[in-house]
C-alpha positions, 0 to 999 in steps of 0.5 A: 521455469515454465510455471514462472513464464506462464505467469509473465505472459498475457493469459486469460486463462492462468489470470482467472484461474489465479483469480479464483484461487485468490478469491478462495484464499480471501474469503476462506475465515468464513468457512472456518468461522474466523470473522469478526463478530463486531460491525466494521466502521468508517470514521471521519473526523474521528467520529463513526459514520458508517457501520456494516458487517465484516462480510460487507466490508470484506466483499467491498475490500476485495473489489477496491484491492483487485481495482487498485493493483490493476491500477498500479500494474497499468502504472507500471507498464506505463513507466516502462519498469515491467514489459507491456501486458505483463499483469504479474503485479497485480497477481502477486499483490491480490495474493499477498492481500488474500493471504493477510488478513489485516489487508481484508476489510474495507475500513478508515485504514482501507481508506486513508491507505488507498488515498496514500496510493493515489498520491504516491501514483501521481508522485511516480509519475511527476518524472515523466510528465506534467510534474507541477499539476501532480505535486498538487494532486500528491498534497491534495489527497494526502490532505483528504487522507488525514480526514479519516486518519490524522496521522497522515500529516506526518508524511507530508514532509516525506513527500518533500524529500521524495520529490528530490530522490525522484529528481522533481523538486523544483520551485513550481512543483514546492509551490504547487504543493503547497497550493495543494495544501491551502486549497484543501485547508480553505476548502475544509474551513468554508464547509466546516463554517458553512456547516457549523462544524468548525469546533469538531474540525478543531478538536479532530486536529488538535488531537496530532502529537508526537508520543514514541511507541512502547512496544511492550504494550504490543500484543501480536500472534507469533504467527503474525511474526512469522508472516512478518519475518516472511515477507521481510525475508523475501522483500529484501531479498528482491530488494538487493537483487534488482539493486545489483541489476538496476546498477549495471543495467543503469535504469531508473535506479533512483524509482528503486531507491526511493521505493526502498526508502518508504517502508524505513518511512512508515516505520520512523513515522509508526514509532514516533505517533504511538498509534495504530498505523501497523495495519498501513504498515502491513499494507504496505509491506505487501504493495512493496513486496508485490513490486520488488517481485515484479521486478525481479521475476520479471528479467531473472527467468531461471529455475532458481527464480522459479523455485523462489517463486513456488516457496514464496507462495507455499509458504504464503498459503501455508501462514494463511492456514496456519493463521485462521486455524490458531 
C-alpha cells in the first residue's frame, strides 16, 4: 500500500522519477527503429498546411500531453472530485499516452481532440459557475475543431444532452450556444470572403455525410486489441466501483454519469461517419481511464487497490513492449 500512497501525495520526487519514466516509455519506438517513415501533416479545411517529421511531431505531443493533463488535474481539484495537491491524473494520463502510440504524434487529430478537451473542460464547469459565458465557449471550440476534422459536427447535438445530464440546460445557456455557433459561422464567412476562399469553405463542408462503418474493411494488430481489451477491462471496472461509492457517498453522481456516457458517444458517432475517428476514440479511452483511476485510487487505499495498480501498469509496459517489438 505504500507505493499507492506514495503516488497520491504531493512528491516532487516520485512526480520527476515517473516523468522520467514516461518520457522513456514515449519516445522508446526510436531506439527500436519503429518510426514512421512518412513526414506528419496538419490539415485544414482539408488541405495539408504543415509538414515535419515524426520526431518533431512526437517531441511537440509529448509538451501538448504533459500541458493538457496538468490542466485537466487543476480541473479536477478545482471541482473537488480529487483532494488538493494530488497530481495522480495527470501521472496516469502521461502514462496511459506513453505507452500508445496512436496518442504520440502531434497531427490534425491531435489538434481537432485537444479542442474537444477545452470545450468539454468549459462543459464540467458550467455547474459551478458562469454557465451562459461556458455554453458559448463549449460550441465556440467545438466549431473551431471541425476545421481541422469535420466530422467534429457530429457532437454538437451531444453537447446539448450534456448540458441537461449536467443540470445546466436552461434557456440562457441554449442560446448562448447557439451564439457560439453563429458567431463562428459569420466569422468563418467574412474571412472565407475577405480572402476569397468561400468555394474551398464549401466544398470542405459539403463533404459531412452520414455512411455506417464496415468493420470488415478494418484492418487492426491483434496486439492493438489486447490493448483495447486492456483498457476496457480496467475502465469498467473503476467505472462500476466509483458508481457503487459515488451512490452511497451521494456526490456529484451526475459528473460520472455523464463521463460514462461520452465514450457510448465516440462510439455511436464512430459507427455512424465511417471515418477514421479511432484515433479520438483511443484517445479518449486513455483520458476516460486515466479519470475513473483517479477516481478510484483515490478513496480505495487498500492492498488490493495497490496490487490493481501495479497489474495495470505492468500490463501497460508489457503491451508497450510487445507492440514496438511486433
Amino acid at each position: 500500500m505504500k507505493f499507492q500512497q506514495q503516488l497520491l501525495k504531493f512528491n516532487y520526487t516520485t512526480i520527476v522519477l515517473i516523468q522520467i519514466v514516461c518520457t522513456l516509455l514515449w519516445f522508446l519506438p526510436f531506439f527500436f527503429g519503429k518510426v514512421p517513415e512518412n513526414s506528419v501533416s496538419i490539415s485544414f479545411l482539408g488541405n495539408n498546411i504543415i509538414e515535419y517529421k515524426p520526431l518533431t511531431a512526437t517531441v511537440i505531443q509529448y509538451f501538448f500531453v504533459s500541458i493538457f493533463g496538468y490542466i485537466i488535474n487543476f480541473t479536477l481539484e478545482k471541482l473537488k472530485l480529487i483532494p488538493l495537491h494530488n497530481h495522480l491524473f495527470y501521472i496516469c494520463f502521461l502514462f496511459l499516452c506513453s505507452i500508445t502510440s496512436y496518442a504520440q504524434f502531434f497531427n490534425t487529430t491531435a489538434i481537432s481532440f485537444f479542442l474537444l478537451l477545452i470545450a468539454l473542460h468549459n462543459l464540467m464547469k458550467m455547474f459551478q459557475s458562469e454557465a451562459v459565458f461556458r455554453a458559448f465557449n463549449c460550441m465556440l471550440f467545438l466549431s473551431v475543431a471541425t476545421l481541422f476534422n469535420i466530422e467534429y459536427l457530429w457532437f454538437i447535438p451531444f453537447f446539448w444532452i450534456a448540458f441537461i445530464q449536467l443540470k445546466a440546460f436552461t434557456k440562457n445557456t441554449f442560446f448562448a450556444s447557439i451564439f457560439g455557433l453563429v458567431t463562428f459561422t459569420v466569422a468563418l464567412i467574412l474571412t472565407a470572403y475577405i480572402t476569397d476562399t468561400l468555394p474551398i469553405v464549401e466544398n470542405y463542408f459539403s463533404m459531412i455525410k452520414v455512411v455506417y462503418f464496415d468493420f470488415k474493411n478494418m484492418s487492426v494488430k491483434s496486439i492493438d486489441i489486447i490493448g483495447f481489451f486492456i483498457f476496457i477491462t480496467f475502465l469498467f471496472y473503476y467505472i462500476f466501483i466509483c458508481f457503487i461509492h459515488r451512490y452511497e457517498q451521494n456526490k456529484n453522481i451526475y459528473i460520472y454519469t455523464f463521463l460514462s456516457t461520452i465514450f457510448v458517444i465516440f462510439i455511436i458517432v464512430f459507427y455512424i461517419i465511417n471515418s477514421h475517428l479511432y484515433r479520438e476514440i483511443c484517445l479518449l479511452l486513455l483520458l476516460l481511464t486515466s479519470v475513473f483511476s483517479t477516481f478510484y485510487y483515490n478513496f480505495k487505499q487498500t492492498k488490493s487497490s495497490n496490487i490493481i495498480l501495479l497489474i495495470f501498469m505492468g500490463l501497460g509496459i508489457f503491451y508497450r513492449i510487445i507492440f514496438l517489438l511486433t
